[in-house]
Backbone as numpy.savetxt, mean C-alpha at the origin, in Angstrom:
# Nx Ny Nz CAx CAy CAz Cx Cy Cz
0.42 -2.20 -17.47 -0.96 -2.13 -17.02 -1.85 -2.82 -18.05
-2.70 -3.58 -17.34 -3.87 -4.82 -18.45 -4.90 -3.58 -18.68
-5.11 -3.29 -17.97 -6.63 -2.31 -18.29 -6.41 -1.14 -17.19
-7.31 -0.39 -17.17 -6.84 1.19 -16.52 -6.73 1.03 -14.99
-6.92 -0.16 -14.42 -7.25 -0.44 -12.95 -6.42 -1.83 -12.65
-5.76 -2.41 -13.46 -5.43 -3.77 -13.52 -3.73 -3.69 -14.00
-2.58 -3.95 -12.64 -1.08 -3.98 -13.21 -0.71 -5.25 -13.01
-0.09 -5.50 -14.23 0.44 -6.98 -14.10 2.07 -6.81 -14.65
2.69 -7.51 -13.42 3.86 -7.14 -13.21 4.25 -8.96 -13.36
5.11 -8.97 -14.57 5.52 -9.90 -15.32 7.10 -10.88 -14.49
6.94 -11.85 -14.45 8.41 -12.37 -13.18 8.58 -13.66 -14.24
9.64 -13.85 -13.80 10.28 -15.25 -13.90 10.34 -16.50 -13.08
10.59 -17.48 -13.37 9.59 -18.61 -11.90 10.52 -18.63 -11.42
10.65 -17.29 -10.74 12.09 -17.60 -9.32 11.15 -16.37 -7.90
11.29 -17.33 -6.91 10.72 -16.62 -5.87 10.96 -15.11 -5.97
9.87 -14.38 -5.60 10.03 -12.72 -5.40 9.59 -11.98 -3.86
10.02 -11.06 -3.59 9.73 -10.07 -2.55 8.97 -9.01 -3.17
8.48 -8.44 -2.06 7.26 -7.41 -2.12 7.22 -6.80 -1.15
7.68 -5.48 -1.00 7.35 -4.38 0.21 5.71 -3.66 0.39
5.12 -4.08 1.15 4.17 -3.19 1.39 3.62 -2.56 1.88
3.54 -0.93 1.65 3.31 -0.19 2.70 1.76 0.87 2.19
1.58 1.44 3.54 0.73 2.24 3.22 0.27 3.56 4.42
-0.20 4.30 4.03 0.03 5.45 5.26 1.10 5.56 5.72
1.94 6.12 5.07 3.43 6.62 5.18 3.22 8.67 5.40
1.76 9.26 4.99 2.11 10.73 5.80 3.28 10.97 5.63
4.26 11.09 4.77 5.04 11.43 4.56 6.01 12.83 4.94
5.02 13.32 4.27 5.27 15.19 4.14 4.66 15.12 5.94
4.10 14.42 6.81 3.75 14.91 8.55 4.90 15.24 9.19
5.53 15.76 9.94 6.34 15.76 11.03 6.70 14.35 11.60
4.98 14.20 11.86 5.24 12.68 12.87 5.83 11.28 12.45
5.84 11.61 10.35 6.44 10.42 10.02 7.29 10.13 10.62
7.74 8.99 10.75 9.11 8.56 11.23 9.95 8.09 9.88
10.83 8.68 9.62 11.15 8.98 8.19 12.65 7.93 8.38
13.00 7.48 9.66 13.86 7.00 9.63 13.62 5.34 9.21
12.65 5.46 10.02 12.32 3.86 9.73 11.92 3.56 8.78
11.03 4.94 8.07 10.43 4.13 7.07 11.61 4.16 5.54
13.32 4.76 5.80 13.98 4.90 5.26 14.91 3.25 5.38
15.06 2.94 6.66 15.73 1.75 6.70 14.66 0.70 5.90
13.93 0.48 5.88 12.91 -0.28 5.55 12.81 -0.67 3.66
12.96 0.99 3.16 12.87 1.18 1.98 14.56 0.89 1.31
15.17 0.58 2.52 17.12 0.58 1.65 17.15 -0.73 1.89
16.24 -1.56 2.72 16.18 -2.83 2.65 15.56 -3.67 1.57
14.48 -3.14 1.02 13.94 -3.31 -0.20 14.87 -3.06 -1.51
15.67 -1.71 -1.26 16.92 -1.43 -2.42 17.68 -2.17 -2.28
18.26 -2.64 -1.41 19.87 -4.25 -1.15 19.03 -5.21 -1.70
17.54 -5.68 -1.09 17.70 -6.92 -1.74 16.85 -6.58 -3.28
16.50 -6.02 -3.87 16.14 -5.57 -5.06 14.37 -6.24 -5.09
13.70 -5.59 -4.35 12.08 -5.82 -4.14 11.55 -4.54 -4.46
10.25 -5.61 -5.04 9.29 -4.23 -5.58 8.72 -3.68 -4.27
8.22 -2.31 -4.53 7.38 -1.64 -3.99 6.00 -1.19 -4.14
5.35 -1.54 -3.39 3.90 -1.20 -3.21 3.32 -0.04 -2.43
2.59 1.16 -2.87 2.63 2.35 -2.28 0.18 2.05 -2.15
-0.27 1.98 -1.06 -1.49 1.81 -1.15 -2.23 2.87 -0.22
-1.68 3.90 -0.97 -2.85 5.00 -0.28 -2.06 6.22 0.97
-2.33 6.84 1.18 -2.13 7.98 1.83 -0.40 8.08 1.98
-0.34 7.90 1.25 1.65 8.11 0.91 2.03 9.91 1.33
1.12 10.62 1.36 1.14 11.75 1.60 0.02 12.01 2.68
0.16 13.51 3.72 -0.69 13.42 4.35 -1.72 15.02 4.00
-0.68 16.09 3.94 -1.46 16.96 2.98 -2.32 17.73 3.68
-2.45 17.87 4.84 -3.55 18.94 5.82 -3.21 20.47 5.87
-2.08 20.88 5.02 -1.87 21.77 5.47 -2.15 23.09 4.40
-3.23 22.67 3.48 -3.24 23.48 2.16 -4.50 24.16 2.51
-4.36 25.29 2.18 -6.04 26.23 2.06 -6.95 25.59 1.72
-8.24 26.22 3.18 -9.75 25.47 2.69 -9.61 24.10 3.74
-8.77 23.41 4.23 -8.16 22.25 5.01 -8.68 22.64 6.57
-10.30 21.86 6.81 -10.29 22.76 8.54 -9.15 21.77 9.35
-8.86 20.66 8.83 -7.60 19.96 9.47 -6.31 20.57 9.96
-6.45 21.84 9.04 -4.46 22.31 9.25 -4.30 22.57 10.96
-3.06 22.60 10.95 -2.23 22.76 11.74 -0.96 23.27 12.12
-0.69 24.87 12.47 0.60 24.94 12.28 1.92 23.83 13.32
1.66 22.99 13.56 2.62 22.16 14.36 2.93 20.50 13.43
1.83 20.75 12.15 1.67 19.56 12.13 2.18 19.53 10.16
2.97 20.66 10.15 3.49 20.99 8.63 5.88 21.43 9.06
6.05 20.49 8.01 7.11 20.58 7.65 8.09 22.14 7.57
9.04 22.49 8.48 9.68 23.84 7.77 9.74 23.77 6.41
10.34 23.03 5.65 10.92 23.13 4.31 9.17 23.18 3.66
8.22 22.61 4.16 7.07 22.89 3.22 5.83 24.08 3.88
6.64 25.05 4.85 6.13 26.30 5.03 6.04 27.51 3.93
5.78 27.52 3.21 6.00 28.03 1.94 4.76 28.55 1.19
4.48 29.50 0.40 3.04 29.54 -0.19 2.56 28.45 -1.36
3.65 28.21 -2.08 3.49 26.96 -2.99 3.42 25.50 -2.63
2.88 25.67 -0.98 2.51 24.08 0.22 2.91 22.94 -0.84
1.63 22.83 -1.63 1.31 21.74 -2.38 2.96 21.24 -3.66
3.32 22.16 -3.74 4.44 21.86 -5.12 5.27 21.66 -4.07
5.87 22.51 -3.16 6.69 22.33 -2.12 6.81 20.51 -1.73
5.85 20.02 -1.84 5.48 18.96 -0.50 6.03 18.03 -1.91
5.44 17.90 -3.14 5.60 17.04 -3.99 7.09 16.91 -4.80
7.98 18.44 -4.74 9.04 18.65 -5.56 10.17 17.64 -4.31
9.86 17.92 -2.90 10.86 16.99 -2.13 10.82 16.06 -2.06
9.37 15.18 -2.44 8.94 13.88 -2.41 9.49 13.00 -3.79
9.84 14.18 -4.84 10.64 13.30 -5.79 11.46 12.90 -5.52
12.29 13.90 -4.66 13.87 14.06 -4.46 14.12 13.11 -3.67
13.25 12.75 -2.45 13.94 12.37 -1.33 13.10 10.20 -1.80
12.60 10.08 -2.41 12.08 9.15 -3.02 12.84 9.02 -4.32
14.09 10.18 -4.31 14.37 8.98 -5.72 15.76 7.72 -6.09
16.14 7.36 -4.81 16.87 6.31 -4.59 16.07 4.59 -4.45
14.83 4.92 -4.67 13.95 3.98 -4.77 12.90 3.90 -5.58
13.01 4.79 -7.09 12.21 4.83 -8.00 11.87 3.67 -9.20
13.29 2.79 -9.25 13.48 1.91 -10.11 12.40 0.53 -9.43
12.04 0.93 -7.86 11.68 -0.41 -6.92 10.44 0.23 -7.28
9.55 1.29 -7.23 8.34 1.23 -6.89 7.31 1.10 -8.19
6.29 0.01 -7.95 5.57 -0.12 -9.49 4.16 0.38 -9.29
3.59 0.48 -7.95 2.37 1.39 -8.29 2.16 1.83 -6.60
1.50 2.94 -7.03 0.94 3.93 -6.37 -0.34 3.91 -6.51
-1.21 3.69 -4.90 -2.37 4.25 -5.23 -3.08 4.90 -4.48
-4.22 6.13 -4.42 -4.54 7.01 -3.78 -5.32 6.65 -2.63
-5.50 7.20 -0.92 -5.82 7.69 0.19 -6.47 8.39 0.15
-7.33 8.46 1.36 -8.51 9.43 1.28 -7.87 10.95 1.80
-6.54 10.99 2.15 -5.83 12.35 2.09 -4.97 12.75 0.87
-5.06 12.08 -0.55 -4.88 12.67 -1.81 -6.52 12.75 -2.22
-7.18 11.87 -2.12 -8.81 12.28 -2.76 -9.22 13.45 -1.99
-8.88 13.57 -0.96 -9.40 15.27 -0.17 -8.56 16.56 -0.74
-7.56 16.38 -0.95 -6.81 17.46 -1.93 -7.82 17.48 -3.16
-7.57 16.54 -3.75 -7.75 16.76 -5.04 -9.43 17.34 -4.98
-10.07 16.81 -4.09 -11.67 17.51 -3.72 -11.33 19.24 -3.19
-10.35 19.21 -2.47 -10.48 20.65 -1.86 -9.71 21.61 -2.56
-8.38 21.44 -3.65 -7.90 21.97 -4.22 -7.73 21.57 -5.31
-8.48 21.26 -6.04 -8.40 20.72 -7.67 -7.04 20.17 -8.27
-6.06 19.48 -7.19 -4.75 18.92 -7.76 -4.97 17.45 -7.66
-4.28 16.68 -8.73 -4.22 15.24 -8.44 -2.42 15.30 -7.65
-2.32 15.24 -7.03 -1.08 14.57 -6.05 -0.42 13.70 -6.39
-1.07 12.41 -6.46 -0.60 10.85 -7.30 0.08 11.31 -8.36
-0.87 11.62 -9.48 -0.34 11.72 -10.43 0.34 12.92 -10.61
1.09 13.83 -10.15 2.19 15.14 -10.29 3.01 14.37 -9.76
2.98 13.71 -8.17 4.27 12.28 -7.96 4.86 11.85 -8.88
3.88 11.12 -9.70 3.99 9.74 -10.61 5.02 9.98 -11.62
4.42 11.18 -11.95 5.14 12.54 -13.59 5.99 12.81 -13.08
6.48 13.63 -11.89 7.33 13.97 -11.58 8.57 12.91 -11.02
8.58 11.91 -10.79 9.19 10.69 -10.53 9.68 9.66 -11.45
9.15 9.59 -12.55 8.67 9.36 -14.60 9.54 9.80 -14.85
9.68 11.12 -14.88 10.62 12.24 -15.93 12.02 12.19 -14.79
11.96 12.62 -13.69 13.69 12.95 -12.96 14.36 11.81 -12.88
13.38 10.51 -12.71 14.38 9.69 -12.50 14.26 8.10 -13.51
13.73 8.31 -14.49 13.40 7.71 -15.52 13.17 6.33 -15.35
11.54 6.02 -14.34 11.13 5.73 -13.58 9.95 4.86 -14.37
9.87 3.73 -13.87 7.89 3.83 -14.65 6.80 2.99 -14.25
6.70 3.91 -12.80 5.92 3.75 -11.55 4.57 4.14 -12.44
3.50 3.19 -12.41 2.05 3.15 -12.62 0.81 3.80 -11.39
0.21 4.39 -11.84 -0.99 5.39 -10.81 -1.85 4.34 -11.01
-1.96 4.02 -9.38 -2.97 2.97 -9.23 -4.55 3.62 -8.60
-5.68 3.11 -8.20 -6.61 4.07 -7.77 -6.71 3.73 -6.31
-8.12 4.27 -6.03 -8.51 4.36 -4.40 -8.50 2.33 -4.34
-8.86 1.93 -4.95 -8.72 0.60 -5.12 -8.31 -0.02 -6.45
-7.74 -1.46 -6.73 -7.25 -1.76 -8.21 -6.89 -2.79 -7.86
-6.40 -3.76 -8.61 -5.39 -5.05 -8.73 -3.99 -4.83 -9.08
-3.31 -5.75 -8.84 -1.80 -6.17 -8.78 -1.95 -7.53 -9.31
-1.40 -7.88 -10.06 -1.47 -9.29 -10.63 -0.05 -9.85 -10.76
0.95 -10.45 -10.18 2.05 -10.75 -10.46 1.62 -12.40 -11.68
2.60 -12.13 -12.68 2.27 -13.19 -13.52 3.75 -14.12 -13.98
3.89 -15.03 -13.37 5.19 -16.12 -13.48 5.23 -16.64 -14.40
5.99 -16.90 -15.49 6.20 -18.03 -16.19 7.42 -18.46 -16.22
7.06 -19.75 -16.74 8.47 -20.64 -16.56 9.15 -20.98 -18.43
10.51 -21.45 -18.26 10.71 -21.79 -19.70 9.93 -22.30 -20.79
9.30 -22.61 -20.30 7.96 -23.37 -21.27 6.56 -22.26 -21.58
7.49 -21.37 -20.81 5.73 -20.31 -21.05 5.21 -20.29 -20.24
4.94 -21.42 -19.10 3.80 -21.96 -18.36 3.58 -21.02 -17.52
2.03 -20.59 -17.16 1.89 -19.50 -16.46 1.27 -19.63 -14.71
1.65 -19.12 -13.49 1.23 -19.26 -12.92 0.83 -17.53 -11.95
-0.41 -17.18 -11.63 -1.04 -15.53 -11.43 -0.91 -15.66 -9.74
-0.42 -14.52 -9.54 -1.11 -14.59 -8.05 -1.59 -12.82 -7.85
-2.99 -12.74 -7.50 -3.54 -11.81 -7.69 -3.99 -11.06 -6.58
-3.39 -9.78 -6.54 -3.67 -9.20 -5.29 -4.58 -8.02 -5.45
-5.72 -8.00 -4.66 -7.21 -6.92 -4.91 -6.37 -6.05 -3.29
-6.31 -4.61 -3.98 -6.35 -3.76 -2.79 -7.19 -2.65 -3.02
-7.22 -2.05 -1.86 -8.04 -1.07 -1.35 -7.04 -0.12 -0.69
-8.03 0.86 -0.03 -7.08 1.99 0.68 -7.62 1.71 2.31
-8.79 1.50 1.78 -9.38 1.30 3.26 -10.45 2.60 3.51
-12.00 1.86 4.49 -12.90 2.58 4.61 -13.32 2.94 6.18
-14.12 3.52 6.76 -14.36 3.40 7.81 -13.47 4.09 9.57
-13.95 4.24 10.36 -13.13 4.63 11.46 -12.01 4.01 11.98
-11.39 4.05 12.74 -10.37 4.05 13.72 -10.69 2.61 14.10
-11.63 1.70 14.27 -11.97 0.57 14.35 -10.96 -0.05 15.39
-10.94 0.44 17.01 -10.36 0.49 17.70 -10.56 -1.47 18.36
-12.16 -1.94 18.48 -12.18 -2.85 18.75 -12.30 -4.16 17.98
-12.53 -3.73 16.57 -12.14 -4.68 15.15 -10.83 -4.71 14.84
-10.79 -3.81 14.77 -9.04 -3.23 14.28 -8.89 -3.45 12.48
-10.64 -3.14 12.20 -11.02 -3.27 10.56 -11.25 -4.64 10.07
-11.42 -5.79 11.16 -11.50 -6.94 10.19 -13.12 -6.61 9.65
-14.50 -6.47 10.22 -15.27 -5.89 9.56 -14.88 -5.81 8.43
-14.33 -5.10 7.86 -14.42 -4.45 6.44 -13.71 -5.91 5.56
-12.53 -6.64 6.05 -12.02 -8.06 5.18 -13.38 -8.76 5.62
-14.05 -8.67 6.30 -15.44 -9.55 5.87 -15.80 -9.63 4.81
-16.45 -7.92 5.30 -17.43 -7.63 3.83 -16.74 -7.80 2.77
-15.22 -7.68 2.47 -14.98 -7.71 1.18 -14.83 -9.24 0.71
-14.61 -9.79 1.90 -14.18 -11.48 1.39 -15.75 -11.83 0.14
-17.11 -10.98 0.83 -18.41 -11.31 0.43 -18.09 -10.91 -1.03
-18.12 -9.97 -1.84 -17.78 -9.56 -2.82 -17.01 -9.52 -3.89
-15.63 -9.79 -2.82 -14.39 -9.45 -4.02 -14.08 -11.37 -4.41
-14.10 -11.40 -5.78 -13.85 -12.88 -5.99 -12.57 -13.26 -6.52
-11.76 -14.67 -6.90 -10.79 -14.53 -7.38 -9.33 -14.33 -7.20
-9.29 -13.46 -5.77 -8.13 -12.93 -5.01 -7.47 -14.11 -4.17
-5.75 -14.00 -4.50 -5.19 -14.64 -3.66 -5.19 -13.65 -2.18
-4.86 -12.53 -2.52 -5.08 -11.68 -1.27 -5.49 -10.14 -1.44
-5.82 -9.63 0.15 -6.64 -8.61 -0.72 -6.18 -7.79 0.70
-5.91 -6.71 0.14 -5.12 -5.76 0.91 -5.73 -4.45 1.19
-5.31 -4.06 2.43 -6.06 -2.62 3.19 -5.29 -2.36 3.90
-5.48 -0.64 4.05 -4.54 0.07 4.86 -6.03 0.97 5.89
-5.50 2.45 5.88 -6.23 3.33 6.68 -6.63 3.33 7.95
-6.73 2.23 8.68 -6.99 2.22 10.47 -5.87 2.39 10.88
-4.30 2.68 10.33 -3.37 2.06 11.17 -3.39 0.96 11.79
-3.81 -0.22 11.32 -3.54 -1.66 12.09 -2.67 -2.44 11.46
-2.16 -3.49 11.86 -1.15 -4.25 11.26 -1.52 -6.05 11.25
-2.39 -6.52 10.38 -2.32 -8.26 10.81 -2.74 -8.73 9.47
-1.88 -9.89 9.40 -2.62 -10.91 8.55 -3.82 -11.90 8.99
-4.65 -12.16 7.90 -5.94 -13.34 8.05 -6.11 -14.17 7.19
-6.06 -15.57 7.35 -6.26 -16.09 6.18 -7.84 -17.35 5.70
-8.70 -16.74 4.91 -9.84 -17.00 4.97 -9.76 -18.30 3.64
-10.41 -19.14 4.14 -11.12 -20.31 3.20 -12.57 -20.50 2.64
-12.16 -20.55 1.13 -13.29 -20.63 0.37 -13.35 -21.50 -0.32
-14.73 -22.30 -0.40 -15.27 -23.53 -1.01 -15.55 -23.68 -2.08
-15.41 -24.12 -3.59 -16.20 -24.57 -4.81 -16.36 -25.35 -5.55
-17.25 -25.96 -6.48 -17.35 -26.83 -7.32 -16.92 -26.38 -8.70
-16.05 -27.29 -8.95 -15.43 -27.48 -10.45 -16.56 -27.84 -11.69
-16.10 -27.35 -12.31 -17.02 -28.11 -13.36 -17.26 -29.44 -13.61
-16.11 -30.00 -12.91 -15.78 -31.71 -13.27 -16.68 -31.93 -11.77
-17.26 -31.02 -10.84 -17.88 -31.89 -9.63 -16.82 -32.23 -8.63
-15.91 -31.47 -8.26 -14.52 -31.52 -7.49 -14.44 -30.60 -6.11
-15.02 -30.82 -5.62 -14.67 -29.84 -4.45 -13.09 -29.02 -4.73
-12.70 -28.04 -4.36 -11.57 -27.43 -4.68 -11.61 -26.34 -2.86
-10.71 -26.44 -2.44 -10.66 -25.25 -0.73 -9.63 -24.39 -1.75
-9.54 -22.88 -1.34 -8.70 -22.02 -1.57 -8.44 -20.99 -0.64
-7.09 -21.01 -0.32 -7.08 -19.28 0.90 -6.85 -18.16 0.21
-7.55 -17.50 0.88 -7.42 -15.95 0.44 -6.98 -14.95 1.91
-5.78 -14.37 1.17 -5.15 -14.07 2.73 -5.68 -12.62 2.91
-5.63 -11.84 3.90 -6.33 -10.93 3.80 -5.04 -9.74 4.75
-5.13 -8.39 4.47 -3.48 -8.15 4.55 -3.78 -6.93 5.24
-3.36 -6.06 6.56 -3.85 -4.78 6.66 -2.34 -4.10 7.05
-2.16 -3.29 6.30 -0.61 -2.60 6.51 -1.01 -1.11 7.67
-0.01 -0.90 8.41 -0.23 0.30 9.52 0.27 1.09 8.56
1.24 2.22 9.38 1.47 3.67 9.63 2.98 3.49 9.74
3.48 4.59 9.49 4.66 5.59 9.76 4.64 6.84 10.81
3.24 7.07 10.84 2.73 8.25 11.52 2.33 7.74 12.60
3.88 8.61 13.99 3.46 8.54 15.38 2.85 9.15 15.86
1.29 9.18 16.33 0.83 10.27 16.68 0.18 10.40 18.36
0.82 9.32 19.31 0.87 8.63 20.20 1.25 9.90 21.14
2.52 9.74 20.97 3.13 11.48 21.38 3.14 10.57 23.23
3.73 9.25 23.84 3.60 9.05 24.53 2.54 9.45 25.60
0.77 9.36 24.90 0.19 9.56 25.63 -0.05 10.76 26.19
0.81 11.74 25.97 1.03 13.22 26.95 -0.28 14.23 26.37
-0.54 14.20 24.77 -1.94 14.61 24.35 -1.93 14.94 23.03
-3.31 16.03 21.87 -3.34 16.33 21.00 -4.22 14.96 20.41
-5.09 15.45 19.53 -6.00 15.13 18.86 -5.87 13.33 18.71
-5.14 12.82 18.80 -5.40 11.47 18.65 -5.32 10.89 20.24
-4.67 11.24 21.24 -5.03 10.98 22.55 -6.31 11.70 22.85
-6.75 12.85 22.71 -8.01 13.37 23.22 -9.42 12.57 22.68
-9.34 12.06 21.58 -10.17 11.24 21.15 -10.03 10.02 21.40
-9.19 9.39 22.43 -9.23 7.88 23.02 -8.57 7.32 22.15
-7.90 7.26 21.12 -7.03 6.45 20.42 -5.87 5.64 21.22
-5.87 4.40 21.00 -4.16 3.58 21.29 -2.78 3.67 20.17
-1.86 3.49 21.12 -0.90 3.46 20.01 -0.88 2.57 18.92
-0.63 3.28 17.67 -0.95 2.07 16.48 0.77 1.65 16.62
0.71 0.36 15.62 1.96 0.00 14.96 2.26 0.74 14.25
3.77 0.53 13.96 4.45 1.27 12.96 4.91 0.06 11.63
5.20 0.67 10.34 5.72 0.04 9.57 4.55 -0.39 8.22
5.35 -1.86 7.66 4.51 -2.34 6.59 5.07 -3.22 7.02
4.45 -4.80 5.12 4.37 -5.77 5.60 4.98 -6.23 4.52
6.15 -7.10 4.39 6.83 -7.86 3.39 6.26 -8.98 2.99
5.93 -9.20 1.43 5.42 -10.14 1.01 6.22 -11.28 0.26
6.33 -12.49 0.74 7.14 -13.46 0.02 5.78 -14.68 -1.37
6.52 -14.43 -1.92 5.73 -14.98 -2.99 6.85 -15.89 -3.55
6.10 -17.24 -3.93 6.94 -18.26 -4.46 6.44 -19.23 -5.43
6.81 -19.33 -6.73 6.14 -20.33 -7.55 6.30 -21.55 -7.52
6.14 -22.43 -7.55 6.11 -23.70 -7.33 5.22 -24.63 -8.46
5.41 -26.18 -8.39 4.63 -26.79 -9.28 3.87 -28.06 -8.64
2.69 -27.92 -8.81 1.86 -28.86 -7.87 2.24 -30.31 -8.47
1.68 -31.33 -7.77 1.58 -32.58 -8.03 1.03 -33.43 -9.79
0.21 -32.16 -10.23 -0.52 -32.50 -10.95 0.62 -31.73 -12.25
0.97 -31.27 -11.78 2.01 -30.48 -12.81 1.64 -29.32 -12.72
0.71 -28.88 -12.56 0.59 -27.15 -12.70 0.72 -26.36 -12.08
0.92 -24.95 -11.92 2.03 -23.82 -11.65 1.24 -23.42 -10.61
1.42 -22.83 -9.74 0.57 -22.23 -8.56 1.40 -20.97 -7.90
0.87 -20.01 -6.90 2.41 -19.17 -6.54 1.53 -19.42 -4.78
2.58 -19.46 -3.99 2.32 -19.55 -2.47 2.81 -18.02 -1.86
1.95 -17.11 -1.51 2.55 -16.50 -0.88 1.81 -16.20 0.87
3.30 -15.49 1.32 2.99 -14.82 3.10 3.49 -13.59 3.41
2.86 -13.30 4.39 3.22 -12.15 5.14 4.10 -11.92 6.01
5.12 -10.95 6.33 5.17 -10.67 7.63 5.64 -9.07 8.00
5.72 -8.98 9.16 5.71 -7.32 9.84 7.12 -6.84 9.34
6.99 -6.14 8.77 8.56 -5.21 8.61 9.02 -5.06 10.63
10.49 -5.23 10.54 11.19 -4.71 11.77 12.25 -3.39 11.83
């Protein structure tokens, strides 16, 4: 970690993979734990990092929560110790993929714990994942950077810098959240891509931006813009319960694999190309 918000995850100039997921609800019923298990042993065969961006847990079921639900909590985490319950299996059953995952960062269903029951979640994960499996997964925040940094035999360095978020706003049924990669394209500077979860939607965008060099050079740059879905089916084929009664469609399932590749421009210098696509 560069600074308390900033991980820079150090490579060699040989192409890399990148799993990325987010709203995985984990501890829900409705996860689909299978897929999001094939997904994660696919990342373990071919030896790719992992990216965890927000609501990795879903957590409704702790005192003070007008969300709970008894239909919508785990047997094994029926228990009075909910909260330790939910986190002691999340080591366990997460730790065949501890060596892959390099940061974690919090959802507005760990910031509501930690508001409604004074626990940080992330970080008892993080510790608890640290110590069993001698691990050294970084606590990322509600938003932060990822900086992958290449060099080649010579030193030579080439960054490709990824700004994420957790994601703000509703269900954004007829945006499907690009709104929000607007506004951030306005703001956030610098980014090769810039990543969001929380609507359950699933698409890449890739936006072009204009500037002058100091030398008086026009320069175009893309900045791709990345929104990872869900694990959590809550579709329930339409038949009902809180996300059909409120008009919701079925979201996608899954995350989004990132290929990143260094390369050397014309001019000689280092650049990294990366893309997206839908986990299957």
């Amino acid at each position: 970690m560069k600074t308390k918000n900033v991980h820079i995850i150090e490579s060699d100039f040989k192409p890399r993979k990148v799993l990325l997921l987010s709203d995985l609800h984990w501890d829900n019923p409705k996860c689909d734990r299978r897929l999001l298990k094939r997904h994660l042993d696919e990342a373990k065969t071919e030896g790719c990092d992992i990216l965890l961006n927000g609501d990795t847990f879903c957590l409704m079921q702790g005192a003070y929560d007008p969300r709970k639900a008894k239909s919508d909590i785990r047997p094994e985490h029926n228990v009075n110790n909910y909260l330790d319950a939910v986190i002691g299996s999340a080591i366990e059953w997460f730790a065949p993929y501890a060596h892959l995952i390099r940061v974690i960062g919090y959802g507005n269903h760990e910031t509501s714990v930690l508001k409604r029951q004074e626990t940080d979640v992330i970080e008892r994960f993080v510790s608890g994942m640290n110590i069993a499996h001698g691990s050294s997964i970084e606590v990322g925040g509600y938003g932060g950077w990822v900086v992958y940094e290449f060099r080649d035999e010579n030193k030579h360095r080439a960054r490709y810098r990824i700004k994420y978020f957790h994601g703000s706003g509703g269900a954004a049924p007829v945006t499907l959240g690009t709104i929000q990669a607007n506004r951030m394209q306005v703001f956030v500077e610098n980014a090769d891509m810039i990543w969001q979860g929380h609507v359950h939607n699933d698409y890449e965008l890739t936006y072009m931006t204009e500037r002058l060099t100091l030398h008086n050079i026009v320069e175009l740059k893309e900045v791709v813009h990345v929104r990872t879905a869900t694990y959590k089916e809550e579709y329930n084929e339409g038949k009902g319960g809180w996300h059909i009664e409120r008009g919701a469609a079925p979201k996608p399932l899954g995350g989004r694999w990132l290929n990143l590749t260094p390369c050397r421009q014309h001019t000689g210098a280092a650049k990294v190309t990366g893309y997206t696509y839908k986990t299957s």
